[in-house]
N, C-alpha and C positions, 0 to 999 in steps of 0.2 A: 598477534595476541588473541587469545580465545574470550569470548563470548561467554560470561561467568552464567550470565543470566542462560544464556540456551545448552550448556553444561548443564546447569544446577536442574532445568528443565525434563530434559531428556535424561540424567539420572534418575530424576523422580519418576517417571513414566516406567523404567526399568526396574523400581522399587515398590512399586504400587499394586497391588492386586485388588482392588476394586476402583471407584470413580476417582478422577484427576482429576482436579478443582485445585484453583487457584488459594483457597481458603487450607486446603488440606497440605498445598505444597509448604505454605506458612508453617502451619502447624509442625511438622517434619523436620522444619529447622529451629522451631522453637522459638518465631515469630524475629529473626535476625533479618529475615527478609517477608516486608509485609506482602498481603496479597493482593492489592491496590500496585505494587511492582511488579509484580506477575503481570497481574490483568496490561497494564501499560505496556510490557514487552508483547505479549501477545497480538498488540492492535497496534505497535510503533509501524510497521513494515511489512510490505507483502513476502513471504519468503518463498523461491520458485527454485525449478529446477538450475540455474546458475547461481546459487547459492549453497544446492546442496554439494554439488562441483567442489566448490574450494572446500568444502570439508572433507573431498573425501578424496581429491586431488593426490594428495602425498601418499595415500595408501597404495591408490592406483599404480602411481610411478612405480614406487615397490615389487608387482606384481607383476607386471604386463608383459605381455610377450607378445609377437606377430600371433599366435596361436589361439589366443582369446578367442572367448567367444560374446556375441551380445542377444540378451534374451530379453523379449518384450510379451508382455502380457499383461491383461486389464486385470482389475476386482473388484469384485462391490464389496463393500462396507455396509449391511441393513442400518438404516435409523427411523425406523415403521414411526417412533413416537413424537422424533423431531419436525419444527415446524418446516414446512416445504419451501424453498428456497431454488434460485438458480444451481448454487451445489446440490440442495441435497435435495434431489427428485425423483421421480421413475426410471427406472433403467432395467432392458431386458438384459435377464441373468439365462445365457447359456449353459450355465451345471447344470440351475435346476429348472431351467425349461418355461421359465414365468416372468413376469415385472415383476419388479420389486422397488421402495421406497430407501433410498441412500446414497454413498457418496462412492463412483463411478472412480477408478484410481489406472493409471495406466504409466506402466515401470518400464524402464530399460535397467537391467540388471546385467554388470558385467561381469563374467567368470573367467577364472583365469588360474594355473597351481595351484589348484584347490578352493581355491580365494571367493565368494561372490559380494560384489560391493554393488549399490544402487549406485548408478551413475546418472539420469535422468528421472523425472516424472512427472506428470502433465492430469491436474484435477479435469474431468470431463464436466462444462459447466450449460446447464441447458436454460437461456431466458428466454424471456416470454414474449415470442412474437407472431403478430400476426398472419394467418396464411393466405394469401390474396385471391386463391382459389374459393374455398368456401367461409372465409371472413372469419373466423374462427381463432382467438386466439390460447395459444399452446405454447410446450416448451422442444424449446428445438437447440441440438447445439450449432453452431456457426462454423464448425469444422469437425469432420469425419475424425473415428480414431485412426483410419488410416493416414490420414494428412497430417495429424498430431504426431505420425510417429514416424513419418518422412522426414518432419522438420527435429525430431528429437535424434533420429541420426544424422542429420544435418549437422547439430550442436555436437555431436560426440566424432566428429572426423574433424570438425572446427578445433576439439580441443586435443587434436591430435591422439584419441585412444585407439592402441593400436587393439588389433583384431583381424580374425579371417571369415570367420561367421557371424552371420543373423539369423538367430534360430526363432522361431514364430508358430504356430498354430493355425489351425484351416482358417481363421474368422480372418487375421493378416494375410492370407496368402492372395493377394491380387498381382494381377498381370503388373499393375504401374506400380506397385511396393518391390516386386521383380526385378523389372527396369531398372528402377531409380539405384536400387542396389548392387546392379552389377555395374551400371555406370559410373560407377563412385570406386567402382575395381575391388569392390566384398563380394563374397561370396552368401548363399542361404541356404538354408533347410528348413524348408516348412510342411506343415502336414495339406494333405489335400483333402477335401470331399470328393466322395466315391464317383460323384454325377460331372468330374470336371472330364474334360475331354482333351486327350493326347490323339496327337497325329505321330507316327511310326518312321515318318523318312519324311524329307525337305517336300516330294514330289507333293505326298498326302498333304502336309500343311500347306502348299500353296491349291491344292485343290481343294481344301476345306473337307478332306475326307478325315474325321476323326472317331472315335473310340472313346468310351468309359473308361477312366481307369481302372475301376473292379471288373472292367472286363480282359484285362491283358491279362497276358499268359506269362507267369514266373517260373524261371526254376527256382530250384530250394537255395534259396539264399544269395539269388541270381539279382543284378540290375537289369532295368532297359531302358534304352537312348530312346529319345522320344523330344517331341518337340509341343508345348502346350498351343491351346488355340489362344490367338491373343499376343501371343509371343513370338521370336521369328528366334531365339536362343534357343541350341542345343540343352537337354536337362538331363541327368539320371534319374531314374524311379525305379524303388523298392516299397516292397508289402513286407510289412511283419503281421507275422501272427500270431497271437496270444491265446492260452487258456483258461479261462477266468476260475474265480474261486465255485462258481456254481456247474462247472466242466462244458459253459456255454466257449463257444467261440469268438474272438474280436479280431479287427484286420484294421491295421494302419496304414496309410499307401503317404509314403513320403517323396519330394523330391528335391534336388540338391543341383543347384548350379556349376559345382566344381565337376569338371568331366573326370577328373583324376584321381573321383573316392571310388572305393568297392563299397558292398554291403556292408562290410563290417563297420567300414568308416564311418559312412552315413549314420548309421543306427546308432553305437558307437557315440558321437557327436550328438547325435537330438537327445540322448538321455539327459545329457546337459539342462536341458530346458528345463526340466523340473525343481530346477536350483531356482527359480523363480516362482514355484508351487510352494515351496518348504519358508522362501523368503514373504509371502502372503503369508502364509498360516503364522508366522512369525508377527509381522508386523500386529495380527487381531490376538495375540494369546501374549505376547511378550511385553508388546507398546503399549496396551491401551488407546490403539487408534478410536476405538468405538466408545471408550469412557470417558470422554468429556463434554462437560454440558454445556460446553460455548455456545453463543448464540447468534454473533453475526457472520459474514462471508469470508471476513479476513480472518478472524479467532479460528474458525472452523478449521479454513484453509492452513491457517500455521501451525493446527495443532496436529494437521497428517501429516505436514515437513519434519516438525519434531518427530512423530513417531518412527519414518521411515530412517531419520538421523541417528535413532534410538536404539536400533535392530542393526546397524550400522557399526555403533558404537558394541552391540554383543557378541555379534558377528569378531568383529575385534578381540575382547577378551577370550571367545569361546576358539580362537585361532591361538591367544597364548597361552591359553590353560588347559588348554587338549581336550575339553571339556562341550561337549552340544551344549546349542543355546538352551533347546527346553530343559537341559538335565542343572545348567547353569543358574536358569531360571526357578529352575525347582528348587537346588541349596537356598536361594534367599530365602522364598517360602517357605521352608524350615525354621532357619534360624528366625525368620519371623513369628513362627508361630512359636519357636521355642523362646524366646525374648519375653511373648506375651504370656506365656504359660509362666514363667519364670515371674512373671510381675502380678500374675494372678493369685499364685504363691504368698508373695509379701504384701497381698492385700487381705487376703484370708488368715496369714499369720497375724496383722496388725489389729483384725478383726476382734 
């Protein structure tokens, strides 16, 4: 049986275009459900990633295929004006280069026939501890994102989701995220920084003779076997390169555990991971992840489960209606505005 209250929840967040308050979700029904029940569901329960699981459990089934792939990426959430908390604290942002002040979000997002459904995600929570070094106390998390996302594929082979890849980004790409991946009989693709260093032949890697990757020699659309420092696994590696809109140059140097892709495959395959770019921009523009003015650990916390359940659920409809999320998101905003416009009407005719 579903969950009326996290239904009734999460449709509101998909119907809301400004702040989500418990006060406002009342309102919207016309006060059949007070906001004194809101607020209670919000702080009954901690809601984590095996929870969002059984929602999203039966889709999955649906979809899956050995061919899957599983894409992991963080995002901040700015909340420059909320009060500072174990959730919502500093956290350096890689887009833009700076700290920032908000709530640290880190996805497993499985795609699959087109499909992409969150199937994991894990709040980065940073308390306040002591550093024994210079006695100083600060906010430090108590496990790396990489070890958060060891154990979040941990939980998604536990729950038997099939898949052939882990796609990831330079920030995930370490030697022990590697390992533990292929150990597990998955394959990856992840991006590398230009400064990592490949050894060319077994001899080189046990001589510790290695190379830059920006400095190997490709052909045009060519692989090369290569074997990382750190690693004692054979890898393929390919460069793409890009021309950007200012006719500057960019280069991606990727590489892939499977010895049995070409270029095309590889390439091919990581575009995938941007389904997890589109699924972020979603959750801030669609859910209302960032409009709510909860105030404790757990409100907070359950009101990003909702969101990410929320985008979940549009994902959904915009799969039977043939319809994108944001253009899906946009008709409400119409008829919403046309509704009010319409009642603006019969307040100035009543006038």
């Amino acid at each position: 049986m579903k969950n009326s209250e996290l239904e009734l929840y999460t449709d509101y967040l998909l119907s809301s275009f400004g702040a989500t308050t418990a006060t406002g979700l009342s309102a919207m029904v016309q006060g059949d459900v007070s906001h004194d029940r809101i607020t209670r569901f919000l702080s009954r329960q901690d809601y984590a990633s095996k929870d969002l699981w059984r929602q999203v459990k039966a889709m999955v089934r649906e979809v899956e295929d050995a061919q899957g792939v599983l894409i992991f990426d963080d995002t901040i959430q700015e909340k420059a004006w909320t009060d500072e908390s174990d959730l919502i604290c500093w956290h350096y942002d890689h887009c833009s280069g700076r700290t920032v002040k908000g709530i640290n979000l880190l996805n497993a997002l499985y795609h699959c026939n087109g499909r992409s459904i969150p199937v994991a995600f894990e709040l980065v929570q940073k308390p306040l501890q002591c550093d024994m070094a210079t006695h100083q106390v600060k906010r430090k998390s108590e496990k790396t994102k990489n070890d958060v996302m060891r154990e979040m594929i941990h939980a998604c082979l536990k729950n038997a989701l099939q898949f052939h890849f882990v796609l990831m980004d330079s920030w995930f790409s370490s030697e022990e995220n590697f390992d533990f991946i292929t150990s597990r009989g998955k394959h990856f693709i992840a991006a590398l920084k230009d400064n990592r260093l490949v050894a060319l032949s077994q001899e080189d890697w046990k001589k510790k003779r290695f190379v830059r990757v920006d400095e190997l020699q490709f052909s045009e659309q060519g692989t090369v076997q290569g074997w990382l420092k750190g690693s004692a696994r054979a890898v393929r590696l390919v460069r793409q390169v890009f021309k950007n809109q200012d006719d500057s140059t960019g280069r991606l140097h990727l590489v892939c555990s499977d010895l049995t892709c070409d270029y095309d495959a590889i390439t091919t395959t990581y575009k995938k991971r941007w389904q997890v770019e589109v699924f972020h921009k979603s959750l801030k523009s669609n859910a209302g992840m960032a409009k709510s003015p909860t105030q404790t650990l757990r409100t907070q916390s359950n009101h990003v489960f909702m969101a990410i359940y929320a985008v979940f659920k549009l994902e959904c409809l915009s799969f039977k209606s043939k319809i994108n999320p944001f253009a899906l998101r946009f008709k409400l905003l119409i008829n919403a505005t046309r509704s009010a416009f319409d009642q603006l009407q019969k307040f100035q005719a009543a006038a």
